[in-house]
N, C-alpha and C positions, 0 to 999 in steps of 0.2 A: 504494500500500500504506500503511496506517496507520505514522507516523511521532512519534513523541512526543518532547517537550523536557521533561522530570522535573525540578524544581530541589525542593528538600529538603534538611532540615537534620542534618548528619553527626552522630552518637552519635559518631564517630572522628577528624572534623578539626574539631569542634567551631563549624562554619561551615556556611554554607549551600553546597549546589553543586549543577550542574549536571549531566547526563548524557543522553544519546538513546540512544533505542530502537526498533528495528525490528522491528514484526509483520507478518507476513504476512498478508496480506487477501487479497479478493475481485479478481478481474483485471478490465479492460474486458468482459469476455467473460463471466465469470459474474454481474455484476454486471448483464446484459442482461437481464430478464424475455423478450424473443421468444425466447432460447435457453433460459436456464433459468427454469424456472419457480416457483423457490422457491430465492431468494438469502435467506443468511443470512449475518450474521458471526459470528456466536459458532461460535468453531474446533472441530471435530470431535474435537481429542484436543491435551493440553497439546503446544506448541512446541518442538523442541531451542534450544538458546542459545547463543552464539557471542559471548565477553567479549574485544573486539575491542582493542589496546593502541597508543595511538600512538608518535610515537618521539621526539626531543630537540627540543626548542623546536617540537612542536606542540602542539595540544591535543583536546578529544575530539570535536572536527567535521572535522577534518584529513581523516578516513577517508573521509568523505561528498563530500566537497568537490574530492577527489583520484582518486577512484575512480568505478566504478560499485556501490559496493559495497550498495547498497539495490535497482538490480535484482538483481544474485548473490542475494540475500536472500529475493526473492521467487520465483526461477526453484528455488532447494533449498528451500525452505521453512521456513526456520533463521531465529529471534528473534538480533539482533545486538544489542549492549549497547557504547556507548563512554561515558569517560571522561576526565577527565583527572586528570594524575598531574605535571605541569609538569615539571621538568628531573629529577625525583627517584630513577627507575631502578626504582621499583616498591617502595619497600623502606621498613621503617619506620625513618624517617633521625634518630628519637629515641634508637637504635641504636647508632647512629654518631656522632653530637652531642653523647653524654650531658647529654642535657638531660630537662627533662619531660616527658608524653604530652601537654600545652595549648600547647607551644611550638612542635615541629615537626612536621609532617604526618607521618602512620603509614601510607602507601600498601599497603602488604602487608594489612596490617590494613581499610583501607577496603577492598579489592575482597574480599579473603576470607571476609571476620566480618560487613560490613554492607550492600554494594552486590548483593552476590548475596541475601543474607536480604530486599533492597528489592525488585527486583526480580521475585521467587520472591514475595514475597504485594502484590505489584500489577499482577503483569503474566499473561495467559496462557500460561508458558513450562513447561516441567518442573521438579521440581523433585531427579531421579536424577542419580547421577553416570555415570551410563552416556548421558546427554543432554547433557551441559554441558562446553563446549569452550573451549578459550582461545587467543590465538594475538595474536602482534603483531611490529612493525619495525622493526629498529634497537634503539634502548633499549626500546623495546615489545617486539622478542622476546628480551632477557635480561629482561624481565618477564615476559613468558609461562614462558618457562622456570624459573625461578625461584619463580613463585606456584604455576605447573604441578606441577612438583616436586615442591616444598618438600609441597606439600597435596594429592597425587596421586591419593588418596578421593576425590576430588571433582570430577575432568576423569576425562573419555575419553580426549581427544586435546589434545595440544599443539601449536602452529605457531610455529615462527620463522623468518622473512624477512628475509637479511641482516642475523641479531642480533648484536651485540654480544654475545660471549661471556662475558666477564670482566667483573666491575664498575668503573666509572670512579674508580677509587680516590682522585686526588686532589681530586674534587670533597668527600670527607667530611675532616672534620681528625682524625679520632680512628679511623679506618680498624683502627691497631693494636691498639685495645683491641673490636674487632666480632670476632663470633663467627664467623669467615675459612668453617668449614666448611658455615655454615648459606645463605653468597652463592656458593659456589664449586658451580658446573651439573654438572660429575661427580663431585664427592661428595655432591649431592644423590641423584642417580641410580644409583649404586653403592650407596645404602643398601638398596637393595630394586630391583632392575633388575629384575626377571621380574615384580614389580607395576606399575611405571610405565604412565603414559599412555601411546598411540600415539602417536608423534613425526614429526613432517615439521619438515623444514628448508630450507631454498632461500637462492639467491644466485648471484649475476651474476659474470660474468667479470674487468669492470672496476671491481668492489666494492673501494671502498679500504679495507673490513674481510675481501677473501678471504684473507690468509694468516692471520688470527687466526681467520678463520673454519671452514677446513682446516685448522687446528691443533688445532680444538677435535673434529672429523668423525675424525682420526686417532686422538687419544685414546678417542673413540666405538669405533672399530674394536679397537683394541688390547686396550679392555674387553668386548668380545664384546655391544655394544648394539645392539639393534635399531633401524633408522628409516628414514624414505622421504629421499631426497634429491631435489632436483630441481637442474640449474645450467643458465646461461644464459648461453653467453658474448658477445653482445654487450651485456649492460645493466650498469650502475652501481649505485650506492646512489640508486635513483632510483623516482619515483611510478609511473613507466609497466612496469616492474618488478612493483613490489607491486601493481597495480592486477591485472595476470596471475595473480599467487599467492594472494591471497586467494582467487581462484575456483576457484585450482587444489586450494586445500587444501578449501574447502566442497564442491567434489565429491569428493573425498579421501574424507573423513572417515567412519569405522568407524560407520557409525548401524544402530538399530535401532526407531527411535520409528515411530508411528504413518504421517509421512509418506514415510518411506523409499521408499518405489515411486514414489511423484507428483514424488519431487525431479528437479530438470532439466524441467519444465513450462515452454512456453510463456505469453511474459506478453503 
């Protein structure tokens, strides 16, 4: 399947960077002229997209590298987009710094305002909010949830994978003076809970983040939220884990775009 390395220079971190992208293409099979007899690649109808989040001390090939996550890609028919976001938690950490927007990285701000606007006029993906999904692990999924959220126009659906509920507070020094209610995941979702994304959540038995994790599903309960759970008890905070759920969630996932009937294809 077509696979692309995009390096380009950020309007928001004022640097160059990198990102991959996954299209779905032509298989072995149609790609045959004795079977089919008029292969083409130019896609039949724009892409859903899937803004995939990695987690603490990886980066935006982690995904790739750790999973199967480009055949999943190919077999629902879902454009995948990674990034990185290095130790930052998703969040514009100029926020928290008090410092300028040329000093410290605005991650909120890159995937919301410029890596999706990239994206959306380079790539064939969609460009509705009823196609555009987000999802990530560990600190990728208090990212997901959090951009997800925070910007909820603009996703379907949410995924978090053994996320990190709560922000990593003492990584910021000025923590007291950030706006507490704009990083805290249920009162994000309490602002408007009957709009929110779809939400799937997952996590492992021997997760050294299940009781923050189940603390955060309880409060879910308490407020009458809706969401899918999944749990797993023999796995960990571990690849072999997420390597499961990501696929569990892109079969999951509430779709309505063009390729919705052909997802789950043989590759």
């Amino acid at each position: 399947m077509p696979h692309f390395n995009a390096n380009f220079i950020s309007y928001t971190l004022h640097r160059s960077i990198s990102i991959n992208v996954i299209i779905p293409g032509l298989t072995s099979t149609e790609a045959d002229r004795a079977i089919n007899k008029n292969p083409c690649h130019k896609p039949k109808a724009p892409y859903p997209v899937l803004y995939l989040l990695h987690g603490y001390c990886n980066d935006y090939s982690s995904w790739e590298r750790y999973t199967s996550l480009e055949r999943y890609a190919e077999e629902q028919q879902i454009a995948v987009v990674t990034f990185s976001a290095e130790n930052n938690f998703y969040v514009d950490t100029s926020k928290f710094l008090q410092s300028n927007f040329n000093t410290y990285p605005n991650y909120e701000s890159l995937l919301v305002d410029e890596i999706i606007d990239f994206v959306e006029g380079m790539f064939p993906v969609s460009n509705l909010a009823k196609d555009r999904y987000i999802a990530g692990l560990s600190m990728g999924g208090y990212g997901a949830m959090l951009n997800g959220f925070k910007n909820y126009k603009k996703f379907k659906a949410v995924g978090a994978f053994s996320p990190a509920c709560t922000i990593d507070r003492p990584n910021f020094k000025n923590y007291n003076d950030a706006p507490k209610d704009d990083y805290d995941i249920l009162n994000l979702i309490l602002k408007d809970k009957n709009n929110m994304p779809d939400f799937y959540i997952a996590y492992g038995g021997k997760d050294f983040l299940k009781e923050e994790i189940e603390a955060f599903i309880n409060s879910l309960d308490k407020n009458n939220i809706k969401y899918h759970m999944e749990f797993m008890e023999g796995y960990g905070h571990e690849w072999a884990f997420w390597d499961i759920q990501v696929n569990n969630f892109m079969k999951w996932l509430p779709r309505s775009d063009f390729y919705k009937e052909s997802a789950g294809r043989n590759i």
